[in-house]
C-alpha positions in Angstrom: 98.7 46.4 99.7 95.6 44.8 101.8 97.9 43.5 104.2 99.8 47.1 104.5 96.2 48.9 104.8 95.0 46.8 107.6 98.0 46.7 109.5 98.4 48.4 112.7 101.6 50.1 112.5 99.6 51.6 108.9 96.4 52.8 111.3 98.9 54.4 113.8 100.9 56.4 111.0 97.2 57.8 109.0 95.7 58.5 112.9 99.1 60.0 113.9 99.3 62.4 110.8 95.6 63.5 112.0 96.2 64.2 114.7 99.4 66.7 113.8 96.8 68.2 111.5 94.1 68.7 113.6 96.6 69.9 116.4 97.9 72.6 113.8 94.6 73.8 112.3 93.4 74.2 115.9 96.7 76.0 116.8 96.5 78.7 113.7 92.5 78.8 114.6 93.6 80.0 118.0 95.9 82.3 116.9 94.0 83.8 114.1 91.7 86.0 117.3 92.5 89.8 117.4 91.7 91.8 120.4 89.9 95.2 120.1 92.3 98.3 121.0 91.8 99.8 124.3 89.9 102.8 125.1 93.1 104.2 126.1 94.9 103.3 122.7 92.4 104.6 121.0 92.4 107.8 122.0 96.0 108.1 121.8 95.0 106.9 118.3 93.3 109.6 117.8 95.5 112.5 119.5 97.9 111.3 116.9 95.5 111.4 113.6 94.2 114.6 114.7 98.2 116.2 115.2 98.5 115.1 111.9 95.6 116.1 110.1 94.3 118.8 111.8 90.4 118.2 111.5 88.1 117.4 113.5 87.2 113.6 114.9 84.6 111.6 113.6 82.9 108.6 114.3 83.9 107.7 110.8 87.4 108.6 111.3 87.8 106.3 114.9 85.9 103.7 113.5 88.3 103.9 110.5 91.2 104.5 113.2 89.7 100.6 114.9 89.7 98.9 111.5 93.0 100.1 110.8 94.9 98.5 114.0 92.9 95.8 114.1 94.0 95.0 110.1 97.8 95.8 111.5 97.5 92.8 114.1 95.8 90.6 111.7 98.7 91.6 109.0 101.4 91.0 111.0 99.8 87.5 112.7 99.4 85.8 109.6 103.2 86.9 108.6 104.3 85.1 111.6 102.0 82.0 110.6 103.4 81.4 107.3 106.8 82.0 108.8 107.9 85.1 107.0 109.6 86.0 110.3 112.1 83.1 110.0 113.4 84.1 106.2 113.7 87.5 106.0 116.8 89.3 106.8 115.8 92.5 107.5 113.8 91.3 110.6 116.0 88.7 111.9 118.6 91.0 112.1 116.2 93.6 113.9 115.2 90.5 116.5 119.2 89.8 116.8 119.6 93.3 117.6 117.1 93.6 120.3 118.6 90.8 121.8 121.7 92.0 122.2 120.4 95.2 123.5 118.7 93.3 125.9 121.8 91.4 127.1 120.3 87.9 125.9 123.4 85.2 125.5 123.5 82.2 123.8 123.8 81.3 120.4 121.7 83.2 117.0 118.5 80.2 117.5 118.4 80.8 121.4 118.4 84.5 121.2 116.0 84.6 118.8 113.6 82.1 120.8 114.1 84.4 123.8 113.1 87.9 121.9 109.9 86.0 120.1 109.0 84.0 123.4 109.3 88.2 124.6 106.7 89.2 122.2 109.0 91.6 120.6 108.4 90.8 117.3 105.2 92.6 117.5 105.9 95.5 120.1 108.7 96.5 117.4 107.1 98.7 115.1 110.1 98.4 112.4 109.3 94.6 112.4 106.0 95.3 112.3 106.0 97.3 108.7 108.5 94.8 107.5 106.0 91.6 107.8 103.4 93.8 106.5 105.4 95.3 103.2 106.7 91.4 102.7 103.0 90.5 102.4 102.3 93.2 100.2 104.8 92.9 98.2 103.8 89.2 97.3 100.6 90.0 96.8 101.2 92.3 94.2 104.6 90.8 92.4 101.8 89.1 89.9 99.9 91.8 89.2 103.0 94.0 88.7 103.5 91.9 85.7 100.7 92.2 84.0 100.2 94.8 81.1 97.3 97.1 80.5 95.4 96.3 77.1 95.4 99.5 74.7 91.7 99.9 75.7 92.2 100.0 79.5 94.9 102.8 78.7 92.1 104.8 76.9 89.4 104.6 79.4 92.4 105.7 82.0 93.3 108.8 79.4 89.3 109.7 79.1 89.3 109.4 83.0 92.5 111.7 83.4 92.1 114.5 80.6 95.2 116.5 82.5 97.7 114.0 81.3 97.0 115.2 78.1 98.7 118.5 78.8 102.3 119.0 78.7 102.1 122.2 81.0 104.3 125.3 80.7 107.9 125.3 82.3 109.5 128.3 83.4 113.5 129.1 84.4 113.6 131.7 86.6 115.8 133.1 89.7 115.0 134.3 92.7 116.5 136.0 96.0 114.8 135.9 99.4 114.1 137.7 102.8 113.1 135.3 105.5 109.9 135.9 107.6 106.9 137.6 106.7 107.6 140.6 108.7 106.8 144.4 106.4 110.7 145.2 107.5 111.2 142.1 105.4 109.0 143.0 102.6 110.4 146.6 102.1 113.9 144.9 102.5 112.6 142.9 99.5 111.3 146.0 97.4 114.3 147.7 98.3 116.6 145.0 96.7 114.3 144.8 93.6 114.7 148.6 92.3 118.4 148.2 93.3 118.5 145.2 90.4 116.3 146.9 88.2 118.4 149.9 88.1 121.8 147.9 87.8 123.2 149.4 91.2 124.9 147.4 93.9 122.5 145.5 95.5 121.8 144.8 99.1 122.5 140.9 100.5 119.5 138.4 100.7 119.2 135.5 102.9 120.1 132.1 101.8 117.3 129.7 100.1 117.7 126.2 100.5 116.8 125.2 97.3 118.9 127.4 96.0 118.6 130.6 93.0 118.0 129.3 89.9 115.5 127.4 88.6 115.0 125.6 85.1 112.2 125.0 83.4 110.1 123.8 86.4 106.2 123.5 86.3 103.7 125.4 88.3 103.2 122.0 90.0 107.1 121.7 90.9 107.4 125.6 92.3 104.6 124.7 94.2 106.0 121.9 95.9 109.5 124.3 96.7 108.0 127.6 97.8 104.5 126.9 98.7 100.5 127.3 97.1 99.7 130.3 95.7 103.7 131.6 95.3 103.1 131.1 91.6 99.9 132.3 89.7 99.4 132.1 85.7 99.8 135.9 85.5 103.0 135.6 85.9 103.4 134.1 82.2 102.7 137.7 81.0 105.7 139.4 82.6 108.4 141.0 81.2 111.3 138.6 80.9 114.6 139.5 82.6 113.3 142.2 84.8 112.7 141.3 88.5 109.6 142.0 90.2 107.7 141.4 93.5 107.9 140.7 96.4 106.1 137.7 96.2 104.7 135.5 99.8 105.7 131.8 100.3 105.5 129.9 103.1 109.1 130.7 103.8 109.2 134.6 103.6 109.5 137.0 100.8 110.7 136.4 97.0 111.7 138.7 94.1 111.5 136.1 91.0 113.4 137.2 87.5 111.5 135.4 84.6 114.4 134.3 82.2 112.1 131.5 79.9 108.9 130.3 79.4 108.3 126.9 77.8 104.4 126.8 76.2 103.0 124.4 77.4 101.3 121.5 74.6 98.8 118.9 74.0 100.5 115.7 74.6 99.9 112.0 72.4 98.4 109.5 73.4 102.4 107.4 73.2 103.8 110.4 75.1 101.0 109.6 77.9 101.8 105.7 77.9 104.1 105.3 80.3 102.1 107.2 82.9 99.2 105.6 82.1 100.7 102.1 82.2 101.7 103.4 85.7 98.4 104.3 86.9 96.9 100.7 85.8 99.4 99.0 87.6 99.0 101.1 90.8 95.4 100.7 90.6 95.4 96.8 90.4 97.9 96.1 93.0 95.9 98.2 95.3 92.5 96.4 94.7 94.8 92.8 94.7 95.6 94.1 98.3 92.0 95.5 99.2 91.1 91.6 98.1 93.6 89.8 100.1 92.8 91.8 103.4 89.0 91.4 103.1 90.0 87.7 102.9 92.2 87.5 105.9 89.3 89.3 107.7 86.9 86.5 107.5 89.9 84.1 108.8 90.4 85.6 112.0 87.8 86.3 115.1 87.7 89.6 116.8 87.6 89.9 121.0 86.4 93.0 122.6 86.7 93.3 126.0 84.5 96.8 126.3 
């Protein structure tokens, strides 16, 4: 064992292996630098946000806006240092794809060499949510398998009293009139006495989502015709007698009230499931909060302005 340790051929392997280390840290140090967005992708940063939100811009919301590409680059850098670019599927068949719409020849390795050498890999948006749902995804497989104790499910029911009620449900039909025009509305009226008064009615226009309706919550209505279609007062109606015309986003609506489910207080094993839900949901988005913030104090940030 002496002799092996102070052998030369022993000294060249341990200062060989060193150097490969040192040569690798210093490469992943190098790449773990992100650059600032420009001014100029920033604003169309912005332009997009604001399209999409329709408020105003604040220094909050573009510093936010920074933060959020910068965490982007970062995400999808460190997917490409441990590799995750070489085993999944998904995006080797996206980077094969490219290639061949780019006319690259040679065999699978060469064209995938070409399209990385091309910086595609990060210019492709598709990729780019790929590498960063891959990392989120093993961030969170742990978690995901943990289970809530009986305790955290109570503090979550004391913190969401609404899941305690099992809200009313309603079947109901409708007919509509597109557009929110008054030749529409009286349209509307006109078709309601008709049905009321049994005589042959005038046509509607066709609803997407259809006539009928069973046993839906005020929630569920809500997300078909719009806030503020359905209003509690509606529970107090005579059933099986049309009435209206009532707005939605969509144009006008006569609504015929066949049922109404009461609603209930719900127990505390009815609420599980949701609960158990929420917990989960909650933990695998403060494991990824945790793992980001990490990353962050990996990797160097270069601003040019």
């Amino acid at each position: 064992m002496i002799r092996l340790l102070r052998s030369k051929l022993f000294h060249f392997f341990v200062l060989g292996f060193a150097l490969y280390g040192l040569n690798t840290g210093y490469t992943a140090y190098e790449q773990r630098q992100l650059v600032c967005p420009t001014a100029d992708e920033m604003d169309a940063m912005v332009a997009v946000w604001a399209q999409q939100n329709r408020q105003p811009i604040t220094t909050v919301v573009r510093q936010a806006l920074g933060q959020s590409a910068l965490d982007e680059q970062m995400l999808v850098r460190e997917a490409q240092l441990k590799g995750l670019h070489k085993r999944d599927n998904v995006v080797l068949q996206r980077l094969l794809r490219d290639a061949e719409f780019l006319g690259i020849e040679g065999d699978r390795a060469s064209q995938l060499d070409a399209v990385l050498a091309m910086g595609l890999l990060e210019s492709d948006e598709v990729i780019r949510r790929r590498l960063i749902q891959l990392q989120e995804h093993q961030v969170t497989a742990d978690v995901s398998a943990q289970n809530p104790s009986k305790q955290d499910l109570r503090r979550l029911a004391a913190v969401h009293p609404q899941l305690s009620q099992r809200p009313p449900r309603y079947s109901f039909e409708q007919r509509f009139f597109a557009g929110d025009s008054l030749a529409q509305q009286q349209s509307a009226a006109r078709l309601m006495a008709q049905l009321n008064n049994d005589e042959s009615p005038i046509s509607s226009d066709v609803f997407l989502s259809g006539e009928s309706f069973t046993r839906m919550t005020a929630t569920e209505i809500s997300r078909i015709f719009g806030p503020g279609f359905w209003f509690d007062a509606l529970a107090d109606v005579n059933l099986n007698r049309w009435i209206g015309p009532r707005k939605s986003v969509y144009g006008w609506h006569l609504i015929n009230l066949h049922e109404i489910v009461p609603g209930a207080v719900r127990s505390f094993e009815e609420m599980r499931p949701e609960l158990e839900l929420i917990w989960r949901q909650d933990l695998q988005r403060r494991s990824w909060q945790v793992y980001v913030a990490r990353l962050r104090e990996q990797y160097r940030v270069s601003c040019s302005e």
